[in-house]
ZABA-950979 format. One record per residue (C-alpha): residue in one letter; x, y, z. Coordinates in steps of 0.02 Angstrom, whole numbers. Example, Ala and Ser with C-alpha at 12.3 -4.5 7.8 and 13.67 -1.06 7.14 Angstrom:
2
   type        X        Y        Z
      A      615     -225      390
      S      684      -53      357
***
This chain:
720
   type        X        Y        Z
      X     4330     6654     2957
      X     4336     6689     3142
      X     4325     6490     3180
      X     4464     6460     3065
      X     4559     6584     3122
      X     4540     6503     3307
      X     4564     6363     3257
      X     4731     6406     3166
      X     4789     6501     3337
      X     4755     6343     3444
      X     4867     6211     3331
      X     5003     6353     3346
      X     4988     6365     3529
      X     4988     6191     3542
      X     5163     6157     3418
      X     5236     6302     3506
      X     5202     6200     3683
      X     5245     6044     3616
      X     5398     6121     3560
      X     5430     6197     3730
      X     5406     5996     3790
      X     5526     5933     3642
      X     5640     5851     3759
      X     5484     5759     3871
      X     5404     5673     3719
      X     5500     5517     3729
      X     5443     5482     3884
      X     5266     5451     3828
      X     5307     5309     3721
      X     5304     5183     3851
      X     5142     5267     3929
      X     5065     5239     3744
      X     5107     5066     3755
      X     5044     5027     3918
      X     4903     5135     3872
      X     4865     4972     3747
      X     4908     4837     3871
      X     4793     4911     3978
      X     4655     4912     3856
      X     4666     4757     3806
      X     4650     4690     3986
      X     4509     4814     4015
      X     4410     4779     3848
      X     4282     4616     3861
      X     4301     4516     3709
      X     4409     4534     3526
      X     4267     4631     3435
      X     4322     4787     3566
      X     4512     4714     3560
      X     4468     4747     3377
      X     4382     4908     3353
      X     4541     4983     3480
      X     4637     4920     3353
      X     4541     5016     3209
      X     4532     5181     3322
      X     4729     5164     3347
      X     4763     5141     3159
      X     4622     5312     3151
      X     4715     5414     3257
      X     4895     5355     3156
      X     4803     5405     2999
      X     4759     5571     3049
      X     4929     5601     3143
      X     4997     5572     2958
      X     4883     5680     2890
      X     4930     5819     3001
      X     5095     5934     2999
      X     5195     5983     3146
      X     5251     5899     3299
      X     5056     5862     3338
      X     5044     5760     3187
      X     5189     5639     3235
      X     5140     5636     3415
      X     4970     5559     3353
      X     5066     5437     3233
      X     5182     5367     3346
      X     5045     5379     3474
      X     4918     5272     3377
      X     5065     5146     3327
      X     5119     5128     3509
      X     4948     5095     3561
      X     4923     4972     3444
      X     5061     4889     3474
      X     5046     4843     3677
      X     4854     4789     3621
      X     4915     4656     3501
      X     5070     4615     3591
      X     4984     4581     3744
      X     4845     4476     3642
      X     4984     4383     3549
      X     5051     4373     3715
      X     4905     4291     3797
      X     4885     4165     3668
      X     5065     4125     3653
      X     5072     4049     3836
      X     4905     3961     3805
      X     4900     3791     3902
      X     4746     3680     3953
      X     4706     3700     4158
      X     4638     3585     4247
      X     4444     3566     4251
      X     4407     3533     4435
      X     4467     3475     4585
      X     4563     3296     4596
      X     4674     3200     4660
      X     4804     3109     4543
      X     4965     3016     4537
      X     5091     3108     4466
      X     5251     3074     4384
      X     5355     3229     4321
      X     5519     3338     4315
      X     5544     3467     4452
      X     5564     3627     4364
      X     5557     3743     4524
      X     5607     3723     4716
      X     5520     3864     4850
      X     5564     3843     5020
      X     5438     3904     5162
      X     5528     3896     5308
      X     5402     3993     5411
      X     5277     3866     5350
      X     5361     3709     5347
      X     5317     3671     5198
      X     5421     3664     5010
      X     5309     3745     4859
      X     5392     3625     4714
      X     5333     3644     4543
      X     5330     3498     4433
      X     5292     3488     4223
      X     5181     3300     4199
      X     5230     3199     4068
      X     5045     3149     4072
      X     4908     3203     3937
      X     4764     3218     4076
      X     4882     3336     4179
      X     4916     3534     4128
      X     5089     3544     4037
      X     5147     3643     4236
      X     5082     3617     4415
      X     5140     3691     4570
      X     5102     3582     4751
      X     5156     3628     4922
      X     5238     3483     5003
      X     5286     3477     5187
      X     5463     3489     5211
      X     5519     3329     5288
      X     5428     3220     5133
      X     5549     3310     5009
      X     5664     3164     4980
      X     5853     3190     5011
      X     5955     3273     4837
      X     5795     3321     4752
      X     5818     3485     4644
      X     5754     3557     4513
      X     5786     3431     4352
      X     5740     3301     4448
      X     5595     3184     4410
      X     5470     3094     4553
      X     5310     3038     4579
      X     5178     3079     4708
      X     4994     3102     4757
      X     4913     3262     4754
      X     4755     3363     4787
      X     4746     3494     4641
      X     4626     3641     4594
      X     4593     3741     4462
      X     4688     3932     4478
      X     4556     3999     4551
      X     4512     4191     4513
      X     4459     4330     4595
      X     4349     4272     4732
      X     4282     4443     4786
      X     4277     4607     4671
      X     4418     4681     4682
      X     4507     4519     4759
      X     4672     4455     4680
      X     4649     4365     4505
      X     4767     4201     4518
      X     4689     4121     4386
      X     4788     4286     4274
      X     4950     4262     4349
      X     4958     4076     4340
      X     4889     4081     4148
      X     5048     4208     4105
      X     5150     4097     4194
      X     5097     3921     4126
      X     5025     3835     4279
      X     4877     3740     4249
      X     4847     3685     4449
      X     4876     3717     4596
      X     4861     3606     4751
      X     4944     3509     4915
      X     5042     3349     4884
      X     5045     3198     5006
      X     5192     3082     5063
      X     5283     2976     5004
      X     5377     3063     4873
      X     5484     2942     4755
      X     5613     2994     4691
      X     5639     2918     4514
      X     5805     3018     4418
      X     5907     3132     4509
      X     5936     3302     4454
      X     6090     3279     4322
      X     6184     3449     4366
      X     6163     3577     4504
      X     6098     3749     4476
      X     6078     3920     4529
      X     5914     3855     4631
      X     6021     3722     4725
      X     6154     3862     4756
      X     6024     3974     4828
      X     5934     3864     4927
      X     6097     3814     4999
      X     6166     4009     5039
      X     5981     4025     5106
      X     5998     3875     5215
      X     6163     3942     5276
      X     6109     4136     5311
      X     5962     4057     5432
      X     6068     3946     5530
      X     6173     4086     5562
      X     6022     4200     5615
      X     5865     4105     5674
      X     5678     4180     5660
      X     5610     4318     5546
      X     5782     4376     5562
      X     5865     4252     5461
      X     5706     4259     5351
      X     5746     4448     5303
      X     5938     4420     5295
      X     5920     4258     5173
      X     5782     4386     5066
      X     5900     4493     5040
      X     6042     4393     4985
      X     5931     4279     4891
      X     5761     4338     4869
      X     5695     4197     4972
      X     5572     4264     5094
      X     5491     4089     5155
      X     5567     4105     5325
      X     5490     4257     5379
      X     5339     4237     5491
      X     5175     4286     5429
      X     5152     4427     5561
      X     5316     4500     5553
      X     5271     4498     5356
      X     5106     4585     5388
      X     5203     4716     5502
      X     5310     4784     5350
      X     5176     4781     5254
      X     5080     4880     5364
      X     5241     4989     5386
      X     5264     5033     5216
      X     5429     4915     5199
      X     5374     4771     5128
      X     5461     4836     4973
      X     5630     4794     5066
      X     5580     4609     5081
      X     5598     4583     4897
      X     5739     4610     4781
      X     5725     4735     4663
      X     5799     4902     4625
      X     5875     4938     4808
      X     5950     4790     4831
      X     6025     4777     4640
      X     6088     4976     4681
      X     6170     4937     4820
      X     6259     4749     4756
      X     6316     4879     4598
      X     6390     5007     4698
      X     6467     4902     4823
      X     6564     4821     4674
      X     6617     4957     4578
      X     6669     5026     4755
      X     6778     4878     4776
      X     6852     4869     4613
      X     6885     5037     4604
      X     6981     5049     4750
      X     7062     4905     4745
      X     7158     4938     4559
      X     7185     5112     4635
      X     7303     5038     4736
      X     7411     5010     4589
      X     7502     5178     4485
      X     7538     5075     4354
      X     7366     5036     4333
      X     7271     5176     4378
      X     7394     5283     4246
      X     7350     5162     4117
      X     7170     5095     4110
      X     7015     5193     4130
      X     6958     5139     4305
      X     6784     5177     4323
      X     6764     5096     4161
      X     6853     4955     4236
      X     6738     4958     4386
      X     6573     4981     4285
      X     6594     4817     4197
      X     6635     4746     4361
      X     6471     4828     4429
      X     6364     4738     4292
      X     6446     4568     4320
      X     6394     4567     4507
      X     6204     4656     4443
      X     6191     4505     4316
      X     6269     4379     4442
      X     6149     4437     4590
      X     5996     4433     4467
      X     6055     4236     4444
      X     6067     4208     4631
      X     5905     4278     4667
      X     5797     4172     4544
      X     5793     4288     4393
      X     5625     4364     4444
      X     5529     4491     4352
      X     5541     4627     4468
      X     5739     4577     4493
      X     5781     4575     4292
      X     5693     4730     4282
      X     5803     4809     4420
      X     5958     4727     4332
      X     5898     4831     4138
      X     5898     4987     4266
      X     6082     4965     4319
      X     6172     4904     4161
      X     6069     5050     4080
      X     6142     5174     4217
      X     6312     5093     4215
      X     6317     5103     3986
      X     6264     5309     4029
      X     6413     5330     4149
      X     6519     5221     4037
      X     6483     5356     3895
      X     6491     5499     4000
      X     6314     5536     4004
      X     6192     5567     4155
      X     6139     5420     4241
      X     5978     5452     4315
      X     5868     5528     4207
      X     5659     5510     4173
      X     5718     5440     3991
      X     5817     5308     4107
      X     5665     5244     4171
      X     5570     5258     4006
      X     5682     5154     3931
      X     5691     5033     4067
      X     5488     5033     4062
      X     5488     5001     3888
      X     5615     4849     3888
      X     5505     4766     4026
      X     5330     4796     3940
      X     5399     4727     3771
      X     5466     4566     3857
      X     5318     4515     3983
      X     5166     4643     3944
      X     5081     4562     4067
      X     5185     4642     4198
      X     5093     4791     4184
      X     4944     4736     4268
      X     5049     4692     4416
      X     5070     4802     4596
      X     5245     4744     4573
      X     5294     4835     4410
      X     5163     4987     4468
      X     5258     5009     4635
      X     5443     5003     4545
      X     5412     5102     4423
      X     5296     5247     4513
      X     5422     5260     4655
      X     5583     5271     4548
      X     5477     5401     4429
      X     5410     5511     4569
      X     5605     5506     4652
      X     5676     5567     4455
      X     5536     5681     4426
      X     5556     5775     4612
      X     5735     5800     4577
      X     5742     5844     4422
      X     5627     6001     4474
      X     5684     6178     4495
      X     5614     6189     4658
      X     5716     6017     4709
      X     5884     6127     4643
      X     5835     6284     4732
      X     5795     6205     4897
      X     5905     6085     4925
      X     6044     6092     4808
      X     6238     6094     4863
      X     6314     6282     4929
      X     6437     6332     5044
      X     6355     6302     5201
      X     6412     6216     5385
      X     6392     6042     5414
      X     6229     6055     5534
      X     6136     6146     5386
      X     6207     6045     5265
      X     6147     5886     5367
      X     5971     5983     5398
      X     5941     6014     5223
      X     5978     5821     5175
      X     5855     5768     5291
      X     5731     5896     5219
      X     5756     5806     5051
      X     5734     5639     5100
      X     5589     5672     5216
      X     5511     5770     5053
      X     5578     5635     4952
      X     5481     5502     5058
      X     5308     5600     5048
      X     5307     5611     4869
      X     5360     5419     4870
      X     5203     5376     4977
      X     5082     5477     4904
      X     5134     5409     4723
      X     5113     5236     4799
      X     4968     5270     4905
      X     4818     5242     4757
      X     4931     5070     4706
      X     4910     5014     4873
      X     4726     5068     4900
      X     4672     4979     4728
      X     4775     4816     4743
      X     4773     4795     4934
      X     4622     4892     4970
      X     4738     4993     5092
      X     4903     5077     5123
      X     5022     5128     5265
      X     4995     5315     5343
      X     5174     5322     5430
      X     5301     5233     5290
      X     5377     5384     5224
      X     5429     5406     5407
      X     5475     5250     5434
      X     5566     5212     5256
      X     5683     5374     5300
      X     5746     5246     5429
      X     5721     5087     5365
      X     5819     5110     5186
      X     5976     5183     5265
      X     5973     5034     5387
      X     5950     4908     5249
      X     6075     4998     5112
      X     6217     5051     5229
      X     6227     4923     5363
      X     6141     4785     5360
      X     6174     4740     5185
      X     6363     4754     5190
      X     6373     4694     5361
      X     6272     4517     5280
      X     6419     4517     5147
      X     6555     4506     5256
      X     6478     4402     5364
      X     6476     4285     5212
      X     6651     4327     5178
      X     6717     4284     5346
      X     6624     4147     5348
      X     6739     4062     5230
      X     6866     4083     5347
      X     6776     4056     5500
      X     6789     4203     5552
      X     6611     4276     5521
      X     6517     4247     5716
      X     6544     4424     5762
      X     6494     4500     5586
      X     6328     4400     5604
      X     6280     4439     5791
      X     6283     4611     5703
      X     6177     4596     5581
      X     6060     4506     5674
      X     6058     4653     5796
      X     6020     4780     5664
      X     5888     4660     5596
      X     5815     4654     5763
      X     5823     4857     5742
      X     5742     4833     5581
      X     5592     4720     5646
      X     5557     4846     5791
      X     5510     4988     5674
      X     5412     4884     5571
      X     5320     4811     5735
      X     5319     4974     5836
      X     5250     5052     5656
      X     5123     4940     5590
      X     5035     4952     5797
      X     5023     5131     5789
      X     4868     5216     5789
      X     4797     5259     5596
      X     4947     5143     5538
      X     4852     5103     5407
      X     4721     5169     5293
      X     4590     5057     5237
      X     4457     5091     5097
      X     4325     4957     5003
      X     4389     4925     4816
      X     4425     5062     4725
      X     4349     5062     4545
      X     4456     5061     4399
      X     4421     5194     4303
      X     4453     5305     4475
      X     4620     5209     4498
      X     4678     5257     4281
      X     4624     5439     4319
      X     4726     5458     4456
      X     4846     5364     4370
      X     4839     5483     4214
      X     4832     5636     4306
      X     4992     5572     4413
      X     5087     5532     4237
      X     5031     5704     4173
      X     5118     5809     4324
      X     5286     5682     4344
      X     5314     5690     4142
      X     5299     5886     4102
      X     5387     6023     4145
      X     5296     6169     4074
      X     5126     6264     4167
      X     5014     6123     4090
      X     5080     6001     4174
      X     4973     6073     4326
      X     4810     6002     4215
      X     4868     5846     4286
      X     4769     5894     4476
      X     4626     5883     4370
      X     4588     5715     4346
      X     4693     5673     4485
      X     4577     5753     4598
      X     4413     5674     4493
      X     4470     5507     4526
      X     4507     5534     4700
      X     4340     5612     4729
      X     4272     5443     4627
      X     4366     5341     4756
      X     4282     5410     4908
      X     4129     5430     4833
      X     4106     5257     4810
      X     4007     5175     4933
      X     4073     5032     5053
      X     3976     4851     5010
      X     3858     4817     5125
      X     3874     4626     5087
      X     4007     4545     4990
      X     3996     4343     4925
      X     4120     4234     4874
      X     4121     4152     4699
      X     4099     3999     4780
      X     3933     4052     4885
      X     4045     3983     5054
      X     4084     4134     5123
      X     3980     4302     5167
      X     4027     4437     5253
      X     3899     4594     5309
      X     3950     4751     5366
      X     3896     4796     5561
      X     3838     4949     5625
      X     4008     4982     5693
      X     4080     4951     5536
      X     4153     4781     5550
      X     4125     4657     5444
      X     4014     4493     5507
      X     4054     4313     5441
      X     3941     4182     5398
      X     4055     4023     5447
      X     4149     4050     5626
      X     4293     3951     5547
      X     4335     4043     5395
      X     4523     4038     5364
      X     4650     4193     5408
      X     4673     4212     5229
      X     4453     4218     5182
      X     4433     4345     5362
      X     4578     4475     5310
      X     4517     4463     5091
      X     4350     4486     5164
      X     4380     4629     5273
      X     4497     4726     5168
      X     4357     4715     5018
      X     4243     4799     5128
      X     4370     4922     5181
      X     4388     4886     5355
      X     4526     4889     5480
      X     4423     4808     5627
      X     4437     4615     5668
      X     4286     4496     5592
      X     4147     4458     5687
      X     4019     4299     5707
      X     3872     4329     5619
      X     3786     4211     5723
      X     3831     4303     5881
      X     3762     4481     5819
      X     3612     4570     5849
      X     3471     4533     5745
      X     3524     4383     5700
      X     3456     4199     5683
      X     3561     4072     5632
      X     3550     3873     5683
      X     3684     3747     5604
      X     3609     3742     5443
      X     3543     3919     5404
      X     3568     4110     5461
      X     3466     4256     5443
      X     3496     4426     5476
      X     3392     4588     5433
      X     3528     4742     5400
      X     3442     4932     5374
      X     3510     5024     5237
      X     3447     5180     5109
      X     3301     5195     5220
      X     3234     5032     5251
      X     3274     4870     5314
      X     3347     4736     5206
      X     3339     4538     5233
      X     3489     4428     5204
      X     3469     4229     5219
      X     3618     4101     5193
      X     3631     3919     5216
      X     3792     3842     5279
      X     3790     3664     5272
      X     3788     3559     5155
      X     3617     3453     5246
      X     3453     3464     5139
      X     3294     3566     5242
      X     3110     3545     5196
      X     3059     3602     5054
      X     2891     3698     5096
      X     2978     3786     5228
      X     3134     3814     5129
      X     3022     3914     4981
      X     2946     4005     5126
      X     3081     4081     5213
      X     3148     4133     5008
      X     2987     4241     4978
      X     3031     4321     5149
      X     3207     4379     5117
      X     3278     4514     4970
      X     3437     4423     4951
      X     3450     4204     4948
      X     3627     4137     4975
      X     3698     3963     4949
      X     3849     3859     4880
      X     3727     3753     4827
      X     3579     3743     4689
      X     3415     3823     4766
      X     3271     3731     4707
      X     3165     3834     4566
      X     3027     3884     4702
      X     3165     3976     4800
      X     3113     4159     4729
      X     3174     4312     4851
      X     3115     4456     4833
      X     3273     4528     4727
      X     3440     4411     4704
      X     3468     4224     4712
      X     3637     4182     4712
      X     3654     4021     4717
      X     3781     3894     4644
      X     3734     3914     4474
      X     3700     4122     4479
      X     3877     4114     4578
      X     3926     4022     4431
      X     3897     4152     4304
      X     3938     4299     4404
      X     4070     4256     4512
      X     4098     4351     4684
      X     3989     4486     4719
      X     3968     4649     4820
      X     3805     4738     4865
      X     3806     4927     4896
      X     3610     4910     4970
      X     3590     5099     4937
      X     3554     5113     4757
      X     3560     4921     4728
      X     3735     4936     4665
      X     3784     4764     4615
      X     3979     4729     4576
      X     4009     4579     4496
      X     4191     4468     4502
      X     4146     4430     4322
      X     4062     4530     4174
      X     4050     4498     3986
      X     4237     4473     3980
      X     4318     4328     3867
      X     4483     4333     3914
      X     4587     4170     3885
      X     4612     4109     4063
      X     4433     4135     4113
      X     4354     4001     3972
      X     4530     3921     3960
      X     4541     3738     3853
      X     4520     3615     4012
      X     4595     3432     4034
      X     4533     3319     4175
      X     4624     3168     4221
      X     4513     3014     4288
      X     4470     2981     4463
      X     4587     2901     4562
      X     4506     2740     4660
      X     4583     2782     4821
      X     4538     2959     4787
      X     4540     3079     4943
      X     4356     3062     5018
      X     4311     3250     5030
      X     4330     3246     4840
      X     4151     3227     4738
      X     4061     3254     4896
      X     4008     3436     4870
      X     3882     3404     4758
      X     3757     3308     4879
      X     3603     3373     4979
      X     3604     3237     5136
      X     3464     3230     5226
      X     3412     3360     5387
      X     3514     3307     5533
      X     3433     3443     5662
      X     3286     3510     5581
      X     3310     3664     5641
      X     3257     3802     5525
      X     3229     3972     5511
      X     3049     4032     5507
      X     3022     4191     5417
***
């Protein structure tokens, strides 16, 4: 009787908190619903996809079968869960398309769907839909910019030559899984396209792509460099004219978030608007006695949100700012508070119904943790009793905004700080600093000093409006540069695992979404999964799917490279995997090591004893005999090519086919922990339906070549 009478006092205690929490229930509904996206991309195959199903449609069953305000929360709970699993599954199958089922190079003929310029580059990213059977229903080739012909835009069809690929997928655990992205978004390949181009039907009407290319065109003769690039990102979302270390410096600096549009930018387009509607009609008595003004200037607001998200290319991350302001704009319209945590919920919600698949994106994590961490802080007590308005002087007044947005920025970075370590394997140290500069810049003067540069422009006017813009963009550039180069500017850490990264994610939710004591239980597994993060060990090696690549870590903690020529984009994936900040090394010029043209060897100690690593890289057959030997004399074999079946280290082989199966790999040597690019999992875009198209004659010479062993040309091998 003493259990049931427990038992009794803890479902009271619980109805009587979640009655205390009434008015922060709604809020969970879009966590529930991510809760079952994120299963679904978590869970291997459809008998799991399945059984979540089953324990969703449990837990709704026994939420029915309970009373209070616990039973419903574990009804609508269940049903929410249930629903983002089998939306996202209906999801994935919905956009199903065949991909392409290896390398080639084709002819083409198709309709340009999408124009990308990359100024910085020189190149023009164009994607094209085939109308041929052998060809994925969408491509996407880069094409150097002076081969584009003259007038072509999307609607247009052409025909051209092209190298294309697969998408590929994560080449490194933990790496960036294209082959996911371009599944969701319908491209099949991937690849570079060769001149000529031919032109065969121009496009029949112009379109928001042709407008935008030609504002972006404009804004960067106006302001040349990455200064132009940032200025014609802003206005337009294009950020191909920015060069690539100016974009690693704000990304370093924490304001990379500035280079592409989303809520800021939207914000400040609204408010400028309403600003300038508003005070324009106010001009008139007649008018400002008769109609309802802000009402006026909130459905002028929308326009230019709607407008803007048009200009910019209708991206995700822009039509999800857009929701945000139209729903903030309807709540002033009716008199309500704008910015509230149910706000966001509801703006979460609309986004995760529409494209699930968003969810598994830094993009939608970042937007949505920042703007929830900046509602939740102020919308505390403490936020009120700190910093709220009083009768003050101006210098306290203007020391106690600065307090906010300096607190404000903290709780930004911290809340962004596991999104950055899990997706980029590390995150900026100094861009709450920074950002306390940066978004003031951006909102306040650069911004409107862009727009009427633009509007002076159309009466010629606009020269002195640009030279200052491009000054403050210069200002803008200098903190990210000055930034990014100082010591500790960024924090780097080897992959972080994912259950650590949806703990801390939980325990985050938890403290942002309640406002009673409990909400405190949120530190919990906060704290767990940030123990779990540094707890994990760094990868001593780390593979590529492809077997090309290696890197091993040094005793300094760099990482070492197998091929001296491994592209910027290979050295910095590499590096970042293994969670360091230092610059790559030659393995061939390290300690300990032998290498020759064909082969390298290197011993690495570890847990207490030493470990050998051997790797060939060439493509050149070597003796057999010696070959085998030097394999029983290593723990680890590495190749992009098939070992022969007498090639038996002492404890992996990865070699083409293992490679094959597993994808990239890392190897904590203490405790053989083995992480593996891919597992048991059968989602649709890693056994997708293939289509291959047939060999061109004049086919690029590289192509088909891989697969050979040629003979020795040195003969110089390792000897164990």
């Amino acid at each position: 009787m003493g259990g049931l009478a427990r038992f009794r006092q803890t479902g009271h205690a619980i109805e009587r908190w979640l009655e205390a929490e009434r008015a922060q229930l709604p809020l969970w509904l879009p966590v529930a619903l991510g809760g079952g996206i994120a299963a679904w991309l978590l869970l291997p195959d459809a008998p799991r996809w399945i059984g979540f199903l089953l324990a969703c449609s449990a837990t709704a069953l026994l939420g029915l079968a309970l009373p209070g305000r616990l039973g419903r929360m574990l009804l609508i709970g269940g049903i929410f869960l249930a629903v983002g699993c089998a939306l996202i599954w209906w999801r994935a199958e919905h956009v199903a398309a065949p991909v392409l089922a290896r390398p080639a190079v084709v002819e083409i003929t198709g309709r340009v769907v999408r124009i990308e310029p990359l100024p910085a580059r020189e190149l023009m990213r164009v994607t094209l839909e085939p109308g041929q059977r052998d060809l994925p229903p969408q491509v996407r080739v880069n094409l150097a910019a002076k081969d584009l012909p003259k007038g072509m835009a999307p609607g247009a069809v052409v025909r051209l030559r092209a190298r294309l690929m697969p998408p590929a997928e994560a080449s490194v655990p933990g790496g960036y899984d294209f082959a996911r992205t371009a599944w969701f978004n319908g491209l099949g390949a991937t690849g570079k396209g060769f001149a000529p181009v031919e032109m065969l039907a121009a496009a029949e009407e112009a379109s928001g792509a042709d407008l935008r290319a030609a504002l972006s065109a404009h804004i960067q003769s106006r302001i040349p460099g990455s200064g132009g690039g940032i200025a014609s990102a802003l206005a337009t979302g294009d950020e191909g004219a920015i060069a690539e270390e100016d974009v690693e410096a704000m990304q370093r600096s924490g304001l990379a978030h500035l280079l592409s549009v989303s809520g800021l930018h939207v914000t400040a387009v609204t408010a400028a608007a309403m600003l300038l509607v508003l005070k324009l009609l106010a001009l008139s008595p007649t008018l400002a006695l008769r109609w309802r003004l802000p009402l006026v200037a909130a459905g002028a607001g929308a326009l230019a949100a709607i407008g803007y998200t048009w200009l910019t290319g209708a991206e995700v991350p822009t039509i999800r700012s857009c929701v945000a302001a139209l729903l903030v704009l309807l709540a002033l319209s009716l008199g309500r508070e704008a910015i509230t945590l149910r706000l966001v919920a509801a703006g979460a919600m609309l986004v995760l119904l529409l494209w699930p698949e968003a969810l598994a994106g830094a993009s939608f994590q970042l937007s949505f943790a920042a703007v929830t961490a900046i509602v939740a802080l102020h919308e505390s007590r403490y936020m009120h009793r700190w910093f709220g308005k009083r009768e003050e002087g101006r210098g306290a007044a203007l020391l106690r905004g600065a307090g906010s947005l300096l607190l404000t920025g903290v709780v930004v970075e911290l809340a962004l700080m596991p999104i950055g370590l899990f997706h980029f394997h590390q995150a900026g140290l100094y861009g709450a600093l920074a950002n306390i500069v940066a978004i003031p810049l951006t909102t306040f003067v650069i911004m409107p000093l862009e727009a009427l540069a633009l509007l002076l422009d159309l009466i010629g006017l606009g020269d002195p409006a640009w030279w200052l813009t491009a000054r403050t963009l210069d200002l803008l550039l200098w903190l990210a540069r000055t930034t990014a180069s100082a010591p500790g500017a960024v924090a780097a850490l080897p992959a972080m695992p994912s259950g650590a990264f949806a703990l801390m994610a939980a325990g985050g939710l938890w403290l942002a979404l309640w406002r009673t004591g409990v909400r405190w239980a949120g530190a919990m597994p906060l704290a767990a999964g940030l123990a779990w993060m540094l707890a994990t060990p760094a990868p001593d090696l780390i593979v590529t799917g492809d077997g090309r690549h290696l890197a091993i870590r040094m005793t300094d903690g760099s990482m070492a490279l197998l091929r001296d020529r491994a592209g910027d984009y290979t050295r910095d994936m590499l590096t970042e995997t293994g969670g360091s900040d230092a610059e790559p090394v030659a393995l061939a010029e390290q300690p300990g090591a032998r290498c020759s043209l064909d082969l390298c060897m290197i011993e690495h100690r570890a847990a207490g004893r030493v470990w050998r690593v051997a790797a060939t890289r060439s493509g050149y057959a070597l003796p057999w005999a010696e070959l085998t030997a030097l394999c029983r004399s290593v723990d680890v074999m590495i190749s992009d090519r098939r070992l022969p079946a007498g090639c038996t280290p002492r404890w992996l082989k990865l070699d083409r086919p293992a490679l094959a199966k597993t994808g990239g790999v890392a190897i904590a040597f203490a405790g053989g922990r083995v992480t593996m690019v891919r597992g048991t999992g059968r989602h649709p875009w890693i056994d997708p339906p293939k289509v291959q198209p047939s060999r061109m004659p004049d086919a690029d010479p590289v192509v088909g070549t891989r697969n050979r062993w040629p003979s020795a040309r040195r003969g110089v091998l390792l000897q164990p």
